[in-house]
C-alpha positions in Angstrom: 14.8 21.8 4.0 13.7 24.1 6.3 9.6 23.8 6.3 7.7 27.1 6.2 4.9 28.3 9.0 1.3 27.0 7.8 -0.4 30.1 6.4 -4.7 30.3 6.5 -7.3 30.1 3.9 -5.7 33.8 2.8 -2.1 32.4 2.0 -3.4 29.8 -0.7 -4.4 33.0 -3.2 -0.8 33.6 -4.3 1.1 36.5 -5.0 1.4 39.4 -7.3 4.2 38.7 -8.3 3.4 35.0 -8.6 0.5 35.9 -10.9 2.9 38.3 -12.9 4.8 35.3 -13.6 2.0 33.1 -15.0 1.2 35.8 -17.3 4.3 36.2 -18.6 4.8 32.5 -19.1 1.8 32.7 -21.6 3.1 35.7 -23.4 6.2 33.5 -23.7 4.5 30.5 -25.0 2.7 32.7 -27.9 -0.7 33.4 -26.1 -2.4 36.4 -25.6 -2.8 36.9 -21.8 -5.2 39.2 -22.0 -7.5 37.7 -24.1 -11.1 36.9 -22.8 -10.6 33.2 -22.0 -6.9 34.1 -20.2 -7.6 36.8 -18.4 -8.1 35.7 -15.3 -6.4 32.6 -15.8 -2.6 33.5 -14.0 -4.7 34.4 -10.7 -6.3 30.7 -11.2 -3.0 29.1 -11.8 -1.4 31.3 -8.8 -4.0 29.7 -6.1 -3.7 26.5 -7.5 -0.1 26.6 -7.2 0.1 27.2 -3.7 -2.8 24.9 -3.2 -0.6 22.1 -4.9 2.5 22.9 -2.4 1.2 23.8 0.1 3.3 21.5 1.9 5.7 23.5 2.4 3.7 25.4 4.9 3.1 22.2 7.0 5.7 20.4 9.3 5.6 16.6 10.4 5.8 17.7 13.7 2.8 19.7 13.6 0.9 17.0 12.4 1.6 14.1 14.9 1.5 16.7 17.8 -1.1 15.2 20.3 -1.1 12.3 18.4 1.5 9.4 19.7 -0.4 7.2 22.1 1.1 4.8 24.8 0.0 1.3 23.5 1.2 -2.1 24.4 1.1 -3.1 21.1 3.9 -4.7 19.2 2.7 -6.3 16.1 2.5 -4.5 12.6 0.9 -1.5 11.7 -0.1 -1.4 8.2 -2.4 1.4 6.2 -2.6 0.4 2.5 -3.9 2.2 -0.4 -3.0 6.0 0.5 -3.6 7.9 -2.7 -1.6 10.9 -3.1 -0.6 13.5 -6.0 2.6 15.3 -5.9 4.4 17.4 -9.0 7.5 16.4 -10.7 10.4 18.8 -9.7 12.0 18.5 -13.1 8.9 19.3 -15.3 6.3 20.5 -12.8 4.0 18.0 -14.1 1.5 16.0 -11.9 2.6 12.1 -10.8 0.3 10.1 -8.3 -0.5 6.9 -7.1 -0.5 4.5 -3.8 1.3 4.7 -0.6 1.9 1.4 1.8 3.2 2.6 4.8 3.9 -0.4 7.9 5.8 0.3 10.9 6.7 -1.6 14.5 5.5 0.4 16.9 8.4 1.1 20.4 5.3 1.8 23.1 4.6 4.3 21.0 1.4 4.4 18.1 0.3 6.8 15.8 -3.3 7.8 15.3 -3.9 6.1 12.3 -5.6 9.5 10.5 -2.1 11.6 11.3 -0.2 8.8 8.4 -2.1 9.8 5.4 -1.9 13.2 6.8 2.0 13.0 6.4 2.0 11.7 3.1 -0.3 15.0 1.7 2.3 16.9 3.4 5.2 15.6 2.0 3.3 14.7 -1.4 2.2 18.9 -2.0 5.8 19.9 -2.5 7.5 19.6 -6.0 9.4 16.6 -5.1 10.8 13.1 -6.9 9.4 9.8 -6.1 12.2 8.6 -4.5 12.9 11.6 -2.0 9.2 11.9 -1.2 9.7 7.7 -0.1 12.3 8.6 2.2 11.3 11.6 3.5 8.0 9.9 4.7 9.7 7.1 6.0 12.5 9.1 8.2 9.7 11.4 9.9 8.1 9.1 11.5 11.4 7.5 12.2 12.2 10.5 13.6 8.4 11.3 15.3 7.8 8.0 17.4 11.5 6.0 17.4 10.2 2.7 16.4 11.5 -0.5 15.7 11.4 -0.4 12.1 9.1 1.5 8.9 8.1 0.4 5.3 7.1 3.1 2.9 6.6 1.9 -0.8 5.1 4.2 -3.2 3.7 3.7 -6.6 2.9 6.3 -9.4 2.3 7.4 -12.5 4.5 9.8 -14.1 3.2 12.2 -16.9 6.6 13.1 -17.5 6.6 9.9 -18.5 3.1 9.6 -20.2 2.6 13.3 -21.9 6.0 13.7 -23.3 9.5 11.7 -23.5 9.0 8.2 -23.3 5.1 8.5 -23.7 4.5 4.9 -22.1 0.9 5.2 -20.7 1.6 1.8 -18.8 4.4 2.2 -16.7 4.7 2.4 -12.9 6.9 3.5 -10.9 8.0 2.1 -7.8 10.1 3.3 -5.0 10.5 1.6 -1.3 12.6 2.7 1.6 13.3 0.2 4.6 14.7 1.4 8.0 15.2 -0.5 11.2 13.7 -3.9 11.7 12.6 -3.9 7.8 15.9 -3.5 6.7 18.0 -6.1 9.0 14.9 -8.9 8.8 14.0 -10.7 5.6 10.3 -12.0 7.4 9.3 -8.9 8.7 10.0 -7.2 5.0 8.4 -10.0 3.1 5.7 -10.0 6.1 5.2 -6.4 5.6 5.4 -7.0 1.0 3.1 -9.9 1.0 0.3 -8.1 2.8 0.3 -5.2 0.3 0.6 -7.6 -2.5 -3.5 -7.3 -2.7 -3.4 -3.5 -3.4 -0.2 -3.0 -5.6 -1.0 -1.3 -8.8 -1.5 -4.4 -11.9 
């Protein structure tokens, strides 16, 4: 997907035609739009719209730029516990949860503040769990070549909560393994046993 030049504090207000939409979608669903407590409320939605994918006005690239780092390190790089809330492309309804994200750095690090930065940026589109896994895990394949990268994700669903199902309970969890996490059982287990601690119960 081709990702869209980051707009200012301006671009986040949405359109017209955006809010024309949210005020037909209420006359749809039987509401009054321009009654007191709605009147302003397709402008509110609009903003928090784009505020909510505003992703797509971000690029990976962008992100990391000035940020890879010429390190002599070889071991494990590991941030646990990323929260992150992304909308369900199906139902546009919120999921969120934790990210574990490990990779072995090739000369190459990241600043460690740039990682969670990524996963906002992927995580503000309307995405599903499992693409918004991969995607995370193939930039910074992409960005800094290393040996290997972990990305597991867990989240709650209210597709799955407020409607359908309606199990309050259940967790969702997607991984994606590339490189030296994929071809070597340790360093995947290595990598699983040290976010055992933070996994959702």
């Amino acid at each position: 997907m081709k990702e869209k030049k980051e707009e200012g504090h301006d671009g986040d207000r949405g359109s017209e035609a955006l809010r024309q939409a949210i005020g037909t979608l209420l006359g749809e669903l039987g509401e009054d739009p321009l009654r007191e407590g709605l009147q302003n409320t397709p402008a509110r939605v609009a903003k928090s719209l784009r505020y909510l994918t505003r992703g797509y006005r971000q690029s990976a690239e962008k992100i990391l730029n000035n940020a890879l780092y010429t390190v002599p390190h070889d071991e494990m790089v590991i941030i646990k516990d990323i929260d992150f809330f992304s909308l369900c492309e199906h139902h546009l309804l919120p999921f969120f949860g934790k990210c574990h994200i490990a990779y072995l750095p090739n000369r190459k690090v990241i600043g460690l503040s740039k990682i969670p930065r990524l996963v906002e940026m992927y995580s503000r589109r309307l995405q599903i769990q499992e693409r918004l896994t991969s995607e995370i895990a193939h930039a910074i394949e992409e960005n800094i070549s290393p040996l290997g990268v972990a990305v597991v994700m867990e989240a709650r669903h209210m597709c799955m909560v407020m409607r359908g199902v309606e199990k309050i309970n259940s967790v969702a969890t997607t991984s994606a393994m590339l490189g030296g996490f994929r071809s070597h059982t340790a360093t995947r287990m290595e990598f699983l046993t040290l976010i055992q601690s933070s996994l959702i119960k």
